[in-house]
ChimeraX commands (.cxc) that place a marker at each C-alpha (Angstrom):
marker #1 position -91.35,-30.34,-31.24 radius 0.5
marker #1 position -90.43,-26.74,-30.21 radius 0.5
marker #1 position -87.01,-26.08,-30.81 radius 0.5
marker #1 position -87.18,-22.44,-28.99 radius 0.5
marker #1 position -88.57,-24.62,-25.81 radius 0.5
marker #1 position -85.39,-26.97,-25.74 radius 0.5
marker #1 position -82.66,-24.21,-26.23 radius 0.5
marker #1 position -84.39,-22.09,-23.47 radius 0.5
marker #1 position -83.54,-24.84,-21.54 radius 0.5
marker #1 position -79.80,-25.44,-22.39 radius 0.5
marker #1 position -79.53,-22.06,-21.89 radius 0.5
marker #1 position -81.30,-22.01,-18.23 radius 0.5
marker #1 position -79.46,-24.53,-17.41 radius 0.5
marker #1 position -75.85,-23.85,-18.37 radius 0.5
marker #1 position -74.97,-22.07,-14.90 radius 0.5
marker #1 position -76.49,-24.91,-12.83 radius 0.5
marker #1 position -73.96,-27.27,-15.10 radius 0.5
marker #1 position -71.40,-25.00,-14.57 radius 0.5
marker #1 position -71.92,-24.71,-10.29 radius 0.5
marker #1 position -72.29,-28.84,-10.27 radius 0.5
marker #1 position -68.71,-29.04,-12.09 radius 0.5
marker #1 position -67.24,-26.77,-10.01 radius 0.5
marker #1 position -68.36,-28.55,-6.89 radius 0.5
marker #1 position -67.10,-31.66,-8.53 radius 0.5
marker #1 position -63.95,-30.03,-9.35 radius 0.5
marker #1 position -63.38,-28.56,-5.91 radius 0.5
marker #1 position -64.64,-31.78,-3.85 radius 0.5
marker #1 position -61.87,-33.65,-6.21 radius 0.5
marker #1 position -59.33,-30.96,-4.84 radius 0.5
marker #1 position -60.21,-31.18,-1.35 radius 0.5
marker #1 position -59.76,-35.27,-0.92 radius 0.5
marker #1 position -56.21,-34.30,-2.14 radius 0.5
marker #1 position -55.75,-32.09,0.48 radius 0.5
marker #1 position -57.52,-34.19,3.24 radius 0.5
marker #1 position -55.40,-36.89,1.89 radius 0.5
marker #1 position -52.07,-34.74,2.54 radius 0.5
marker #1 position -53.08,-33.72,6.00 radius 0.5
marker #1 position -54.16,-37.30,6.86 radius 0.5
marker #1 position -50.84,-38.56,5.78 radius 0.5
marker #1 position -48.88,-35.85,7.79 radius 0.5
marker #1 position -50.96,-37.11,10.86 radius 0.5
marker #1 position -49.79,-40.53,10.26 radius 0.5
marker #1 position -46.31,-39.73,10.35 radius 0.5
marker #1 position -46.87,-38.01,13.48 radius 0.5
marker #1 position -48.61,-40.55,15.04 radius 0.5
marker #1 position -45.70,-43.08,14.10 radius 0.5
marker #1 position -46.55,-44.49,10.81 radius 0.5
marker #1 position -43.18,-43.89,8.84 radius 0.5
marker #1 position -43.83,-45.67,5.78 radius 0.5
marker #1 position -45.55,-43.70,3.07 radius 0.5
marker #1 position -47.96,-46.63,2.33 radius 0.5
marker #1 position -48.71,-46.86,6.24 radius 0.5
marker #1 position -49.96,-43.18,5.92 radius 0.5
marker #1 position -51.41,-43.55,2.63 radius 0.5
marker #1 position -53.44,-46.76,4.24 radius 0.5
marker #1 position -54.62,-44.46,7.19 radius 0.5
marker #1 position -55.49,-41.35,5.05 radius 0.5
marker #1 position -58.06,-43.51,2.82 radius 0.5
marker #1 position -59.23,-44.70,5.98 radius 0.5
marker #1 position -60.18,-41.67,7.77 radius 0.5
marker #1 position -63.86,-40.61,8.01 radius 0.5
marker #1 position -63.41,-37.04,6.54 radius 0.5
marker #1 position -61.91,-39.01,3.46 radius 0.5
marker #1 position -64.68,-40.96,3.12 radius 0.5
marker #1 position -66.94,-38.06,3.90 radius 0.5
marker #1 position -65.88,-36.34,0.86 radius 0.5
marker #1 position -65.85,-39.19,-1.44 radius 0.5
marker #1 position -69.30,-39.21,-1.26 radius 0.5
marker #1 position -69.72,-36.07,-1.27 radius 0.5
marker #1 position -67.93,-35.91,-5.15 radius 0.5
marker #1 position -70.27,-38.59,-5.94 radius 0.5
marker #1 position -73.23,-36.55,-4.97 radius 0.5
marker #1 position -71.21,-34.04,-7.30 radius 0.5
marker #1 position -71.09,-36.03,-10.26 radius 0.5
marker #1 position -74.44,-37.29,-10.46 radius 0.5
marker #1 position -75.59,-33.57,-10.42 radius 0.5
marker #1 position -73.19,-32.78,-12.87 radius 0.5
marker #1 position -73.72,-35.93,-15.34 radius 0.5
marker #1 position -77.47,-35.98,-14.89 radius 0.5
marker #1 position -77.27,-32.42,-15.92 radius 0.5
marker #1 position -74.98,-32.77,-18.82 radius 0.5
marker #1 position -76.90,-35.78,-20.19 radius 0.5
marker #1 position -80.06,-33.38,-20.37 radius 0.5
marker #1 position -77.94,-30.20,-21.97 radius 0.5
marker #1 position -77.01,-33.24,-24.36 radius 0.5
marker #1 position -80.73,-34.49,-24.79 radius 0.5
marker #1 position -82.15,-30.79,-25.69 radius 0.5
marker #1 position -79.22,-30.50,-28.40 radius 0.5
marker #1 position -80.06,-33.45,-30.08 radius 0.5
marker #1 position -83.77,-32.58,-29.94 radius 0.5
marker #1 position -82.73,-29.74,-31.63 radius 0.5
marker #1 position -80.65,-31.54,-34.13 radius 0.5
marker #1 position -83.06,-34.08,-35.08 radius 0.5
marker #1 position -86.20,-30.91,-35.67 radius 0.5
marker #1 position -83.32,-29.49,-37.83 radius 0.5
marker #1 position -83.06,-32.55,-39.71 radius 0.5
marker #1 position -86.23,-33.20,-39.78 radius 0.5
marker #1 position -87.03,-30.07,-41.37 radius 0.5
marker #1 position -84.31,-30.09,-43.94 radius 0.5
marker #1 position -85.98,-33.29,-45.14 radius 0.5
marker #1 position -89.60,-31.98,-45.50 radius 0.5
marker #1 position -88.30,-29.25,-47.37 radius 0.5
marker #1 position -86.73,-31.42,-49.54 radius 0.5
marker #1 position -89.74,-33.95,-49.77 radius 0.5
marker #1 position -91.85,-30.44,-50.74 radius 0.5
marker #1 position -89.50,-29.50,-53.38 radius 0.5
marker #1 position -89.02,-33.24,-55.09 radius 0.5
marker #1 position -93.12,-33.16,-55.44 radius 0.5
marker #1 position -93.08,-29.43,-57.33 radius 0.5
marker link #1:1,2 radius 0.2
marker link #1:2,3 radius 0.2
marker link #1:3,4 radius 0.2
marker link #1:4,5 radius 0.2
marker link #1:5,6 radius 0.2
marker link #1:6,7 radius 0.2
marker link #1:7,8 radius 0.2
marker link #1:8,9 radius 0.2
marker link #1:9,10 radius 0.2
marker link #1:10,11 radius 0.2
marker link #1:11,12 radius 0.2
marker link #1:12,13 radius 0.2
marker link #1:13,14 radius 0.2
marker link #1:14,15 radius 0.2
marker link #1:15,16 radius 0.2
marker link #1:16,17 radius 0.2
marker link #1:17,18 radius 0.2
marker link #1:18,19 radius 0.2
marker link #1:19,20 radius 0.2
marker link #1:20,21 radius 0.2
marker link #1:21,22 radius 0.2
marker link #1:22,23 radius 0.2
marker link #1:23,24 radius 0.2
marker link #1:24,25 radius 0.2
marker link #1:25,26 radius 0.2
marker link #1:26,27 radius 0.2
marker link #1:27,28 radius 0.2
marker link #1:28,29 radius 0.2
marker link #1:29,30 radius 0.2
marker link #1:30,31 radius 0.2
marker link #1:31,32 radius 0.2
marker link #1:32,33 radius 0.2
marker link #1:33,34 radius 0.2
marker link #1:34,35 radius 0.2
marker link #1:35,36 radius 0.2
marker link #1:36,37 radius 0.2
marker link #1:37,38 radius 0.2
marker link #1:38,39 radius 0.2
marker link #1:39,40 radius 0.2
marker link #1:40,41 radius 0.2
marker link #1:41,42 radius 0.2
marker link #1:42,43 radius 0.2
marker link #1:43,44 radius 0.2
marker link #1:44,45 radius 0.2
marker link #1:45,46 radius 0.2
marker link #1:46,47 radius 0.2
marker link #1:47,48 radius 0.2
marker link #1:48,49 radius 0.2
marker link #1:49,50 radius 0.2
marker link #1:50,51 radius 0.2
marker link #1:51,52 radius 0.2
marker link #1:52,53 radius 0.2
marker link #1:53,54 radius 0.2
marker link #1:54,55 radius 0.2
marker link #1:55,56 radius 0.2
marker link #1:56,57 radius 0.2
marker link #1:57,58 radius 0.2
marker link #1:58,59 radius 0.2
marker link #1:59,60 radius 0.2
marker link #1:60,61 radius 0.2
marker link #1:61,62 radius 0.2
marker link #1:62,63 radius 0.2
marker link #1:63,64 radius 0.2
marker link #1:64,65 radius 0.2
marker link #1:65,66 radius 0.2
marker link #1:66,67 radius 0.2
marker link #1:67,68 radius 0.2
marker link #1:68,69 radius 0.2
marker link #1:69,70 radius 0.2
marker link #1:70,71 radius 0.2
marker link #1:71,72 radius 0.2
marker link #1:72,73 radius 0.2
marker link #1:73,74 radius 0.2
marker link #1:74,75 radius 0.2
marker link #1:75,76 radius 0.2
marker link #1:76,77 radius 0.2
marker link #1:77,78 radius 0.2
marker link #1:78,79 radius 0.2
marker link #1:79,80 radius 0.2
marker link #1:80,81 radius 0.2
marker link #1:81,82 radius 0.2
marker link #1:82,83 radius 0.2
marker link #1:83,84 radius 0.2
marker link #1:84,85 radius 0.2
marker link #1:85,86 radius 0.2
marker link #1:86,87 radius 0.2
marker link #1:87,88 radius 0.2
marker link #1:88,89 radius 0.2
marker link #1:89,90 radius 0.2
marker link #1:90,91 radius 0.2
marker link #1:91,92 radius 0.2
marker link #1:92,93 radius 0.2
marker link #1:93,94 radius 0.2
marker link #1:94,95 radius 0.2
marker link #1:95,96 radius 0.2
marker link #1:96,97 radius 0.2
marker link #1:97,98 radius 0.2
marker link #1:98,99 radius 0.2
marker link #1:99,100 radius 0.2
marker link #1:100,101 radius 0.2
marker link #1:101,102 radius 0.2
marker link #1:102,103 radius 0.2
marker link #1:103,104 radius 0.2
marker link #1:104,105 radius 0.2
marker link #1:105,106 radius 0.2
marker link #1:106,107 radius 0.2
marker link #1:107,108 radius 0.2
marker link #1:108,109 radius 0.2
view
């Protein structure tokens, strides 16, 4: 186990975590603001009720367009965070590890 190799990584890595929750962030942002504009189309096309408009804003393609697109965003962002995750607990576990064959050295002196 090489502790050096796995924080090299978390730290190479950090931006790219950083860019995927962005995108996440900003693709949740822009289905509210499709949504909006979708719903003010509605009304102008004659759909008064706000659940009408609602209805036809969830419907629309660019709505759909971008839901997949933030689920493209969060499996780059989870995948990513899962392995920032895995190299800290590879870390934690050499740290343990080594605490306890220092102790096992010292109990046999």
């Amino acid at each position: 186990m090489n502790p050096e190799k796995h924080a090299e990584f978390i730290a190479m890595n950090a931006s790219q975590y950083a860019v995927a929750k962005s995108k996440r962030i900003g693709a949740e942002l822009k289905l509210k603001t499709i949504k909006a504009h979708a719903m003010r189309d509605a009304l102008e096309n004659g759909y008064a009720q706000v659940s009408a408009q609602e209805r036809e804003a969830y419907a629309s393609e660019l709505y759909i367009l971008t839901i997949n697109e933030l689920m493209e965003a969060v499996k780059v962002e989870e995948t990513l965070k899962y392995e920032l995750e895995a190299s800290r607990l590879s870390i934690d576990i050499w740290r343990t590890r080594e605490a306890s064959e220092r102790l096992a050295v010292r109990s046999h002196e």
